[in-house]
C-alpha positions as CSV (number, residue, x, y, z in Angstrom):
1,X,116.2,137.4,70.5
2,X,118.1,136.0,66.5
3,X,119.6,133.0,66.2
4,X,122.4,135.9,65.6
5,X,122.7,137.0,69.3
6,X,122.8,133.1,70.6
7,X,126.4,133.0,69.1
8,X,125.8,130.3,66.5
9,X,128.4,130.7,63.1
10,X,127.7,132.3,60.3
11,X,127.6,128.7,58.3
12,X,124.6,127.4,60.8
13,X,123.0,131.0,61.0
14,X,123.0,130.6,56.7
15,X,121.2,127.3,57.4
16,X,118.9,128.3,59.6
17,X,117.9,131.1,57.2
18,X,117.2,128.7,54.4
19,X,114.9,126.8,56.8
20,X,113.0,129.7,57.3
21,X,113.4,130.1,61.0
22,X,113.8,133.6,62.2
23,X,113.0,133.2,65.7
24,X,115.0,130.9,68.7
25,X,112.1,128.8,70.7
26,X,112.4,129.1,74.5
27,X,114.0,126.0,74.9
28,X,116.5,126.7,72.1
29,X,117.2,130.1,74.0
30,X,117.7,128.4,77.1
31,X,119.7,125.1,76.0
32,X,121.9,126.9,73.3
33,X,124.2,129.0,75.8
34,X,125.6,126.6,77.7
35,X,126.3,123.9,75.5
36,X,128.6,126.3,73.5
37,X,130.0,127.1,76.9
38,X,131.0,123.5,77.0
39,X,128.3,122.7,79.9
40,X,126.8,119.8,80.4
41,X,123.2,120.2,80.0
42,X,120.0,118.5,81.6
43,X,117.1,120.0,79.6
44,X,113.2,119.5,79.9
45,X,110.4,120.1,76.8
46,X,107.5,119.0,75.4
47,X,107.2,117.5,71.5
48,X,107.2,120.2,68.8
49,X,109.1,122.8,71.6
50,X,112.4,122.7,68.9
51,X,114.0,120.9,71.0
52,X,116.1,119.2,68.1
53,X,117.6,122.1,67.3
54,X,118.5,123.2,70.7
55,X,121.0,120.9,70.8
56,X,121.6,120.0,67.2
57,X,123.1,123.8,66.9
58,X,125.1,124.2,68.6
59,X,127.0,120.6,68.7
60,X,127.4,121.2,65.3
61,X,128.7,125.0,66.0
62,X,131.4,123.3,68.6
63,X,132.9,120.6,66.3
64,X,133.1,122.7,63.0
65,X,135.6,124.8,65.8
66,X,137.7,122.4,65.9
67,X,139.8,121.2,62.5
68,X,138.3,117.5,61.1
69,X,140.9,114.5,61.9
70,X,142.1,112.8,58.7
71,X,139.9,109.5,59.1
72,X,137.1,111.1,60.8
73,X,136.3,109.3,63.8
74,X,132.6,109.3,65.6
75,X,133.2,112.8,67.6
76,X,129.5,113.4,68.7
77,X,126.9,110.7,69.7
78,X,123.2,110.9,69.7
79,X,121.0,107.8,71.0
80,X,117.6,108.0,70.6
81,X,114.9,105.1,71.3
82,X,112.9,104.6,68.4
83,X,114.4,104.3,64.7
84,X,111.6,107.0,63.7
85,X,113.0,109.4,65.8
86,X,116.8,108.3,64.8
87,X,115.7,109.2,61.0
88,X,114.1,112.6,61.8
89,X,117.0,113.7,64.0
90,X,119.4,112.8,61.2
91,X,117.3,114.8,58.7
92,X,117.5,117.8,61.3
93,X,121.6,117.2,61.5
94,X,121.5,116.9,57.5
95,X,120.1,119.7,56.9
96,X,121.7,122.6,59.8
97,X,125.4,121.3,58.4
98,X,124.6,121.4,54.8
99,X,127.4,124.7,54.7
100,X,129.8,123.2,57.3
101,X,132.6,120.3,56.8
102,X,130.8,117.7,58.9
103,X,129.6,114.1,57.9
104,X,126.6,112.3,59.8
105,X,125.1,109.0,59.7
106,X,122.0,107.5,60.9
107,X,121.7,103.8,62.0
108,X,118.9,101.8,63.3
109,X,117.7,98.1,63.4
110,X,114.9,96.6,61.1
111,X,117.2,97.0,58.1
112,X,120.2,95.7,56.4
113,X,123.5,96.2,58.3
114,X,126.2,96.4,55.1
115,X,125.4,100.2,53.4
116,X,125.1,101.4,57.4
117,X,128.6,100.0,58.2
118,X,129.7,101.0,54.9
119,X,129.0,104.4,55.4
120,X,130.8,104.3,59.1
121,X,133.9,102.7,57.2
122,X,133.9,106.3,55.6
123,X,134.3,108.2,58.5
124,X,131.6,110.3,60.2
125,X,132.3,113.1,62.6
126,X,128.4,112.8,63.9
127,X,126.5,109.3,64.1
128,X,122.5,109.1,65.8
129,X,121.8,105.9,66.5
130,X,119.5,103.3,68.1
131,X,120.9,101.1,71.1
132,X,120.1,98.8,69.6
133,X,122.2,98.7,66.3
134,X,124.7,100.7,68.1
135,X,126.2,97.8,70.4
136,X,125.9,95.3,67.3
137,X,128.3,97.1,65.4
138,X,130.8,98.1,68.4
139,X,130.6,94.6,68.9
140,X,131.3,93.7,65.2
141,X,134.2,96.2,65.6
142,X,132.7,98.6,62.3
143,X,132.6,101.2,65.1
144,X,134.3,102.8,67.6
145,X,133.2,105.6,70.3
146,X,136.6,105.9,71.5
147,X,136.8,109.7,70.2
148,X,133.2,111.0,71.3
149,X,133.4,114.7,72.6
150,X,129.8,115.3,73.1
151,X,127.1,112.4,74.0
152,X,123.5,113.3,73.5
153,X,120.9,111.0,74.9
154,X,117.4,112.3,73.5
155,X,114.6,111.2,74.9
156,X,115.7,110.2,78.0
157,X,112.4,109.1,79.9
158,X,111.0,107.1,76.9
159,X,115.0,105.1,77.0
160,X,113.6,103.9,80.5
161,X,110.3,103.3,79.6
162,X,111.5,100.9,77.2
163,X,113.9,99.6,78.7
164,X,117.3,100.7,77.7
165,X,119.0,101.3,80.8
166,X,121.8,99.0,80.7
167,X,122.2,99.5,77.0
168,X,123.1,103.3,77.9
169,X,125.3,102.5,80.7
170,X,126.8,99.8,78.1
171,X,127.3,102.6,75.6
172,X,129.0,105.1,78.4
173,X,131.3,102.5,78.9
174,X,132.8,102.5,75.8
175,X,133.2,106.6,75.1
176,X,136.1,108.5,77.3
177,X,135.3,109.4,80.3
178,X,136.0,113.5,79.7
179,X,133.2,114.2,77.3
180,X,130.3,116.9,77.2
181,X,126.7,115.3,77.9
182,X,123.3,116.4,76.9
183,X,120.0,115.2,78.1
184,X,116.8,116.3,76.5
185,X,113.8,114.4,78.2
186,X,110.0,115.5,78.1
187,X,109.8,115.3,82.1
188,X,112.0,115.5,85.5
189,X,110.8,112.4,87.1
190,X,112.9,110.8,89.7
191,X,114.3,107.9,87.7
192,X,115.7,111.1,85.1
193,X,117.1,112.5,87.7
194,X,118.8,109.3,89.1
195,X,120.2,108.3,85.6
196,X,121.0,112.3,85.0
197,X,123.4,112.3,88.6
198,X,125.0,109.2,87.0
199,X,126.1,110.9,83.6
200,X,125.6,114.1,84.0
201,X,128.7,116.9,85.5
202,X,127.1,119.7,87.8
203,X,124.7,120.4,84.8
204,X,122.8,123.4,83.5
205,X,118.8,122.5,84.0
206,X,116.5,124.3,81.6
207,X,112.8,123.7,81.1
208,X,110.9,124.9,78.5
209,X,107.7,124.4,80.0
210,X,106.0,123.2,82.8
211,X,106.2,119.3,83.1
212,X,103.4,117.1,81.5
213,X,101.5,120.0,80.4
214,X,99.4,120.1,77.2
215,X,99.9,122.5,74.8
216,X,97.3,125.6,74.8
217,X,96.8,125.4,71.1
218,X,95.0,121.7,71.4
219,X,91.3,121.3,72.1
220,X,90.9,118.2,74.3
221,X,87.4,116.0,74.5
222,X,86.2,112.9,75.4
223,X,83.6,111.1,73.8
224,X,82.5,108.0,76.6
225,X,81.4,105.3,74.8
226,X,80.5,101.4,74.5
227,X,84.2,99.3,73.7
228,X,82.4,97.7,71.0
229,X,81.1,101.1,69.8
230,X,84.6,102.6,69.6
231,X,85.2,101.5,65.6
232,X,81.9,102.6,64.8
233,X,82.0,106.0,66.3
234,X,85.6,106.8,64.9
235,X,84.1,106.0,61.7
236,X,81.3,108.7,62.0
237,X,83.6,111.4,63.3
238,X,85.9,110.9,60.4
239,X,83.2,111.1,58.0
240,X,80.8,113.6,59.5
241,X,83.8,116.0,60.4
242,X,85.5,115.8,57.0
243,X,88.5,114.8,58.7
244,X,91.4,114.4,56.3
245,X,94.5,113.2,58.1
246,X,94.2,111.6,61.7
247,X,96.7,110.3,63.7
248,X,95.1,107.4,65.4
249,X,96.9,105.6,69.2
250,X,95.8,102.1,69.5
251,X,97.2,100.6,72.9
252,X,98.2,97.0,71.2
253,X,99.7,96.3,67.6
254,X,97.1,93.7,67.3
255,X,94.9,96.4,68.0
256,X,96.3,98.9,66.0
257,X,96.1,95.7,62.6
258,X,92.1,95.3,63.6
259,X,91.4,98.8,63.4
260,X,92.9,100.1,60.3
261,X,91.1,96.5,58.5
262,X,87.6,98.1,59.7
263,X,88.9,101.5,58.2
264,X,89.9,100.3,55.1
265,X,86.9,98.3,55.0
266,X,84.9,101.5,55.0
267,X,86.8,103.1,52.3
268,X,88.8,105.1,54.6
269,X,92.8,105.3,53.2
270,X,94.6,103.7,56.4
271,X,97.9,102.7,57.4
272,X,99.4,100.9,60.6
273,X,102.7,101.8,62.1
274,X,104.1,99.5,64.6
275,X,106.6,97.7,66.3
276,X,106.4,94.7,64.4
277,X,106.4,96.1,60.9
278,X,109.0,96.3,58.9
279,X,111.2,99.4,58.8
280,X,110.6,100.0,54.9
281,X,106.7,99.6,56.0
282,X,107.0,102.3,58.3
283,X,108.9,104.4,56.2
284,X,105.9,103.9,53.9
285,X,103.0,104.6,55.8
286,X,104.5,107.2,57.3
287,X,105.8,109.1,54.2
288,X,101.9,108.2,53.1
289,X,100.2,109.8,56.3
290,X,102.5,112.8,55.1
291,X,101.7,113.5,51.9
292,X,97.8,113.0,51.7
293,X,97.6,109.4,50.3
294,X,97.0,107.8,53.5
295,X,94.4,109.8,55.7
296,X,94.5,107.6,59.1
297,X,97.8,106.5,60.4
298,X,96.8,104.3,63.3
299,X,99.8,103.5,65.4
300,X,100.8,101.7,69.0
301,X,102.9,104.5,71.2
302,X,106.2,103.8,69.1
303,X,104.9,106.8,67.2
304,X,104.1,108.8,70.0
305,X,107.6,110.9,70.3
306,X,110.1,112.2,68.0
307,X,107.3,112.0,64.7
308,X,107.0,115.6,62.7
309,X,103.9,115.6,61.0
310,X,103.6,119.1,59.9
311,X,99.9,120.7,60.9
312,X,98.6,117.5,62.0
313,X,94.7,118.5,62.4
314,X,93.5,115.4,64.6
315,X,94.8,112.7,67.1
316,X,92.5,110.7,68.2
317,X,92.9,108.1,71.5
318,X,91.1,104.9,70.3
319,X,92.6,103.5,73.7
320,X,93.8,105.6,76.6
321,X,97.5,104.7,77.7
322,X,98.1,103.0,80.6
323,X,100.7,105.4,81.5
324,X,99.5,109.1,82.3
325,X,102.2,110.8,80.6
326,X,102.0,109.2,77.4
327,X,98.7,110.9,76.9
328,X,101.0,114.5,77.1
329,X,102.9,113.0,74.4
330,X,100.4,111.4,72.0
331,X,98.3,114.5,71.7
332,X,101.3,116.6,71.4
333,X,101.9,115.1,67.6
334,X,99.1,118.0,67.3
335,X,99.3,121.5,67.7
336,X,102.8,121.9,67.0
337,X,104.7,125.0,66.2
338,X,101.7,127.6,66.9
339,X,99.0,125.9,65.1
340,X,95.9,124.7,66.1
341,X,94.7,121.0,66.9
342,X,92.3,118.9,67.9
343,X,92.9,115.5,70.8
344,X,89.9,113.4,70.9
345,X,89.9,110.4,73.4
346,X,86.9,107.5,73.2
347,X,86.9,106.4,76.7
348,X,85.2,103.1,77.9
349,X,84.2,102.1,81.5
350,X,87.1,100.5,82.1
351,X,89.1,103.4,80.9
352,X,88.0,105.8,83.5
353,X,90.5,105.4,85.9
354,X,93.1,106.3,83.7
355,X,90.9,109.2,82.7
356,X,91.1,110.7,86.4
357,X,95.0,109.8,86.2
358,X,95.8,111.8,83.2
359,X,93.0,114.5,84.4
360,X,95.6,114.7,87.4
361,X,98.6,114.7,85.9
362,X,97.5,117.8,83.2
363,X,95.7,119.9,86.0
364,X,92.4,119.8,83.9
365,X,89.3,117.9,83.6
366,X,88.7,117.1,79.9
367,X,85.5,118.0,78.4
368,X,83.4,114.9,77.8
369,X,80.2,114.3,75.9
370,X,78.2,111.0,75.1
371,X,76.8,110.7,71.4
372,X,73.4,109.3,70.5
373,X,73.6,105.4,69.7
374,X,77.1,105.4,71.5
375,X,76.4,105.4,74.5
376,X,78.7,103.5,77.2
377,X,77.5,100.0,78.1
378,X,76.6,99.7,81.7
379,X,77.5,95.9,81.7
380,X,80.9,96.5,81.2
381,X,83.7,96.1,84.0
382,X,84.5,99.1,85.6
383,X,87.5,101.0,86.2
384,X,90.0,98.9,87.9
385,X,90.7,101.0,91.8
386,X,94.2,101.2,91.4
387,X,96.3,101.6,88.4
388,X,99.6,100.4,87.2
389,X,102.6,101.1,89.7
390,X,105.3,103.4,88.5
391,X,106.3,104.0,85.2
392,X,107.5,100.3,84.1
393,X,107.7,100.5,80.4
394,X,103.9,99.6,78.9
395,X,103.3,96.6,76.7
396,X,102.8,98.8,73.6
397,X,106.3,100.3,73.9
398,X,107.1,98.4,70.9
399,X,111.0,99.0,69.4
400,X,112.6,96.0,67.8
401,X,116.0,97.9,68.3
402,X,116.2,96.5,72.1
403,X,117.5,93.9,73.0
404,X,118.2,94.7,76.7
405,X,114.1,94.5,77.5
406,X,114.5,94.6,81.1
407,X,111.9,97.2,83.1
408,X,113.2,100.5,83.8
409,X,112.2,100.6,87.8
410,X,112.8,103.3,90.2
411,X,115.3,100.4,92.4
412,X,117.0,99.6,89.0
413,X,117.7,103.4,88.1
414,X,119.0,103.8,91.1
415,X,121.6,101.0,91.8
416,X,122.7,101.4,88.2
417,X,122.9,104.9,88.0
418,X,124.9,105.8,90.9
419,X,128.8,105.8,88.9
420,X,131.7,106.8,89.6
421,X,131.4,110.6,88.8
422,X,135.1,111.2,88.3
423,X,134.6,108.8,85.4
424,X,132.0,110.9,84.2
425,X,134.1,114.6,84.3
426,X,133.1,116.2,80.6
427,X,135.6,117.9,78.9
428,X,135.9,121.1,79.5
429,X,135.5,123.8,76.2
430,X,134.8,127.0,75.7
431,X,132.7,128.3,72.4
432,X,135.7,130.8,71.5
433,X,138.6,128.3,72.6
């Protein structure tokens, strides 16, 4: 199957091209249809699936249909949950409507207001955006969502992790009620599905792959160890393995500041990325991990979803997460787009029980090994019986956009999530109307 066949223009097929994408990815196959149908969409897949694109494409196909109103009013929203993943969806919107008559913008907290507002003053026909940020500047009246056609809401499952329930059901509020929605979230859970039957209109499902499964192309392993070991024996893989760029999940930002002072300590370039940094810190360190000056990008799980490092050889779990699924998308930062990668987790006693937990949820049991000198310390407490209920949002789900920071429950999704559906109707287009 072309990009050709899937009905896109000519202007987004020249784009593509220029990217040099020849191929659709299974969950672009399956997601671009319907949308230019005019479908709402609920749509499953794992990091570095293309799942951007899938709905990038053709929202950009429908509105270039369509003549551009004189001022240019916000006709396509797309909310993600972490500013990181609000830049690199921009970038992706940039670039696919480079030959097409359409204006984007990107905001997010953790920077200066005035050139964002500035920017909406101009009029733009698509807008990602944080929560966040968002609301601030409805509030401030520099925006309006009064003209939306089409509402994406990317990353769905990590938006209740975090927290950012009511913030979406304050955004729905202020878009018309006929409007095309998309949903892109890494797994089906029940909450998903409760918050899908709110906004969603008879949708098209499509899954890419199977939920919270691991990609083929990464080689997991476990290295148990002593907690107080854990610095020590990153240190020797790094050096002993040659390893030159290693994306490396602390469970705390406190944690993730101590560890990248040992690195650097031991001449090893680091960085840390995390909620409390600033956003032109981030920017930094990240554009650092890219290009080769920065070889160890240790980060809390703010980095876990949306990031594109190209080829990334190595992810390394300092600190299992305390929710199962996490793990799926931490190590998926690796083995993206057909190549090869490596997950390594360094597993403590106390740690174990999320071991078995992730173990379940990936239908595998991971490899594991114990290293001379690091061996696990049989003093230590042992694996708590029961883990954490549910899938609150964890304490390293750290986005300074939020400002709703209420848990995202099972109870919660479901007595706010249960709206009036006629309120919800999309509008209904077709791609040839």
């Amino acid at each position: 199957m072309s990009f050709k066949s899937l009905g896109l223009s000519e202007a987004l097929l020249k784009a593509i091209q220029k990217k040099g994408y020849t191929t659709p990815s299974p969950i672009q196959q399956k997601a671009i249809p319907p949308v230019l149908l005019g479908k709402d969409v609920l749509a499953s897949a794992q990091t570095g699936t293309g799942k951007t694109a899938g709905f990038t494409l053709p929202l950009l196909h429908l509105l270039s249909e369509e003549p551009n109103q004189k001022h240019r009013p916000i006709r396509a929203l797309i909310l993600t949950p972490t500013r990181e993943l609000a830049a690199q969806v921009y970038a992706n919107v940039k670039e696919y409507s480079e030959f097409l008559n359409i204006k984007s913008a990107v905001i997010f907290g953790g920077v200066n207001q005035n050139p964002q507002a500035a920017t909406l003053r101009q009029g733009v026909d698509v807008l990602v955006a944080t929560p966040g940020r968002l609301l601030d500047l409805e509030n401030q009246k520099v925006l309006s969502l009064k003209h939306v056609e089409i509402f994406v809401l990317d990353e769905a499952d990590r938006m209740l992790d975090m927290g950012f329930l009511r913030d979406i059901e304050r955004v729905m509020k202020l878009m018309p009620s006929k409007r095309q929605n998309l949903m892109f979230s890494a797994t089906f859970s029940k909450d998903i599905k409760k918050l899908a039957n709110g906004i969603l209109d008879h949708p098209a499902q499509v899954e890419a792959t199977p939920e919270n499964t691991t990609v083929d192309a990464i080689n997991q392993k476990v290295y148990r160890v002593a907690k107080s070991k854990k610095a020590a024996l990153l240190l020797k893989l790094i050096i002993d393995g040659q390893w030159n760029q290693i994306l490396v999940f602390t469970r705390t930002k406190h944690g993730a500041n101590n560890l990248t002072k040992k690195l650097l300590g031991a001449n090893i370039s680091a960085a840390a990325i995390h909620g409390n940094k600033s956003q032109g810190a981030r920017t930094k360190a990240l554009a650092g991990f890219k290009s080769g000056k920065i070889n160890v990008l240790v980060a809390t799980d703010i980095a876990a979803r949306g990031l594109d490092i190209p080829l990334l050889p190595h992810v390394v779990n300092f600190e299992l997460p305390n929710i199962s699924e996490d793990y799926v998308h931490r190590i998926g930062r690796t083995g993206r787009a057909g190549a090869k990668g490596e997950a390594v987790s360094l597993v403590c006693t106390e740690e174990l029980g999320y071991l078995r937990d992730i173990g379940k949820l990936v239908g595998m049991k991971i490899p594991s090994e114990t290293l001379e000198g690091f061996e696990p310390d049989p003093n230590e407490p042992k694996a708590p019986k029961k883990q954490g209920q549910g899938r609150g949002r964890s304490s390293n789900a750290n986005n300074s956009n939020s400002r709703g920071k209420g848990k995202a429950s099972s109870n919660k999704a479901t007595n706010n999530s249960n709206r009036n559906k006629s309120g919800n109707s999309r509008r209904s287009r077709s791609a040839n109307s």
